[in-house]
C-alpha positions in Angstrom: 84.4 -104.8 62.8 85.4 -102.3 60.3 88.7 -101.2 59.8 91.1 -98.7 57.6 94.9 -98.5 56.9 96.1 -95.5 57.5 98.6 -94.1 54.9 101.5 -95.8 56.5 99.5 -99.5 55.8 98.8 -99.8 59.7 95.2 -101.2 59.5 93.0 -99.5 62.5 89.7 -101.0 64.1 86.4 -98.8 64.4 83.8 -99.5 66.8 81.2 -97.6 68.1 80.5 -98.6 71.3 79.2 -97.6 75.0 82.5 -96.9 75.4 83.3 -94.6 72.5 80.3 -92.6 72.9 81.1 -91.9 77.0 85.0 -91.2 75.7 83.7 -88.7 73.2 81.1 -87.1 75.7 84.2 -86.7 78.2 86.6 -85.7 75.5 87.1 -81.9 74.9 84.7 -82.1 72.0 81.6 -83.1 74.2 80.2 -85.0 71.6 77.2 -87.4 72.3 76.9 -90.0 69.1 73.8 -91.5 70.6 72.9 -88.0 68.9 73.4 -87.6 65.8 70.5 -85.1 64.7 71.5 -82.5 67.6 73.1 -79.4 66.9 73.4 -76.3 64.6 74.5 -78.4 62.0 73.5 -82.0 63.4 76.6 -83.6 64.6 76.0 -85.6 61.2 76.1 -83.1 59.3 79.4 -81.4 60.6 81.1 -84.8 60.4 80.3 -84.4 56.9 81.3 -81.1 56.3 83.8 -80.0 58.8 87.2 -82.2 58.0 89.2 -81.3 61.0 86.2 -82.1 63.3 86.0 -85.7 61.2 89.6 -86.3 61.8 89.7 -85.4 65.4 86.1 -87.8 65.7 88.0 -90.6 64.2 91.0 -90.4 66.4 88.9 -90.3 69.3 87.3 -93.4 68.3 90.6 -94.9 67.6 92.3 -93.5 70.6 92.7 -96.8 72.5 94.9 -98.3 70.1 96.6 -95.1 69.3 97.5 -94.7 72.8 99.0 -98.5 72.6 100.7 -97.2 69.7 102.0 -94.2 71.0 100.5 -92.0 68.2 99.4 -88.9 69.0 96.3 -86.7 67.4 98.6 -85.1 65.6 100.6 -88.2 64.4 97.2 -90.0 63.3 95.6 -87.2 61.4 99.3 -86.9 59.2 98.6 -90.7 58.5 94.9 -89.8 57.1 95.7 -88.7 53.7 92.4 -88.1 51.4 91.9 -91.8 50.1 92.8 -93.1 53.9 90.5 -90.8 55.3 87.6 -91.5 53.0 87.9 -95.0 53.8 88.3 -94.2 57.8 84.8 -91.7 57.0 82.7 -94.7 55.6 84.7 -97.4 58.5 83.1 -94.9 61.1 79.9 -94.4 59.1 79.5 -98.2 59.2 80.0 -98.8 62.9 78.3 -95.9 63.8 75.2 -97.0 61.9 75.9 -100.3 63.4 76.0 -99.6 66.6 72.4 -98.0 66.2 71.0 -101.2 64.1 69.9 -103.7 67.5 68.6 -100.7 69.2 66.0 -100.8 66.1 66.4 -96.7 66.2 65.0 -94.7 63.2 68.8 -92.8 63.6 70.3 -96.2 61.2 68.1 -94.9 58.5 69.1 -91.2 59.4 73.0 -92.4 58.9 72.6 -94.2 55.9 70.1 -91.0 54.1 72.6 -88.6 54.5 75.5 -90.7 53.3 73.0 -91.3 50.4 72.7 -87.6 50.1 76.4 -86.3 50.7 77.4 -88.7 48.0 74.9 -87.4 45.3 76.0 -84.0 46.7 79.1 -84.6 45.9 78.2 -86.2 42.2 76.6 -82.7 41.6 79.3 -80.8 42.4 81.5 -82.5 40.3 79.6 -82.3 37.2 79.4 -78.4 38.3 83.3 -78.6 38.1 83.1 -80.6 34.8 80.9 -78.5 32.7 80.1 -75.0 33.7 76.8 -74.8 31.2 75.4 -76.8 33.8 75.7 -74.4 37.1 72.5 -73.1 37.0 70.6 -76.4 36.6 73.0 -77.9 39.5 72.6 -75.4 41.8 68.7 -76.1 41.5 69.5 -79.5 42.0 71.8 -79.3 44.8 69.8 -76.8 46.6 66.6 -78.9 46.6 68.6 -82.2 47.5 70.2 -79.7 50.7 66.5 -79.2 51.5 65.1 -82.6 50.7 67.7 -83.9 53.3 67.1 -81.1 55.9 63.2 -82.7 56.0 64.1 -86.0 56.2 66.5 -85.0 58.8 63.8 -83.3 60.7 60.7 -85.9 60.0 63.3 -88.7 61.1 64.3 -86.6 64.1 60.7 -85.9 65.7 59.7 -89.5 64.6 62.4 -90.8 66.9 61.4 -88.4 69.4 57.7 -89.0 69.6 58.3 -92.8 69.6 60.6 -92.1 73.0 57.8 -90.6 74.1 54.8 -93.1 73.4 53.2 -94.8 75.5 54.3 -98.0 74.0 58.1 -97.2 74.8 57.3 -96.6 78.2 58.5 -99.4 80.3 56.1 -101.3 82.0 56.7 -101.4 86.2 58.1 -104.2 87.2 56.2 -106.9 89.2 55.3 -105.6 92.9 55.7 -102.2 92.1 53.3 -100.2 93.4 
């Protein structure tokens, strides 16, 4: 199971389960992890851009021991300052790939790309901030990484798709059935 401490030391458990995805689909947010590539951005892409929609994607996952803990949203995002909330990003990251992994779903490998990408996103942009000569040659960079991922994104997404829709993931009747 992977876990994070928030900023008060309190260590905090993250599982994606059947359970956390129905809790986040019913939650205000209507979120469906089961998901990840659907939506303008893909949900994974908005948990990777959008902070406040990270933080309240966390909590929900944590809710059940927040609400033994009597720790409201509110109270759990103040506890997620930036090094504890990196470490509760890749915690989630992790169990959300996880979760994926015995369903032997192309959407592990969609997880785990765009944490490959976000990170060398993010080694771009600081080199921008390091040494302005280099803007131009970054913003190439960065802009053909953006669109690398986008078709990997989309290549993943209708592979996953079109293997739903096979023949060979159809399931076969059961015995009897007419």
């Amino acid at each position: 199971m992977k876990q994070f401490k928030d900023a008060g030391g309190q260590t905090w458990n993250v599982e994606v389960t059947g359970g956390t995805i129905k809790r986040l689909l019913d939650s205000p947010l209507k979120l469906d992890l089961g998901k990840p590539l659907d939506g303008t951005p893909p949900l994974l892409t908005r948990f990777d851009s959008d902070i406040a929609f990270k933080v309240d994607v966390i909590y929900l996952v944590c809710q059940p021991q927040a609400d033994e803990r009597n720790v409201s949203d509110l109270q759990f995002a103040d506890r997620l300052a930036g090094d504890v909330l990196a470490d509760a990003n890749n915690a989630f990251l992790e169990a959300w790939a996880d979760f994926f992994h015995p369903l032997r779903t192309d959407l592990v490998r969609v997880i785990l790309k765009q944490r490959e990408m976000v990170n060398r996103l993010f080694e771009l942009t600081a080199a921008k901030v390091d040494g302005p000569e280099l803007a131009a040659a970054i913003d190439e960079q960065i802009g053909r990484l953006e669109q690398e991922m986008d078709a990997e994104i989309a290549q993943l997404g209708s592979s996953s798709a079109s293997s739903r829709q096979s023949p060979a993931a159809t399931p076969s009747p059961a015995p009897g059935a007419s």
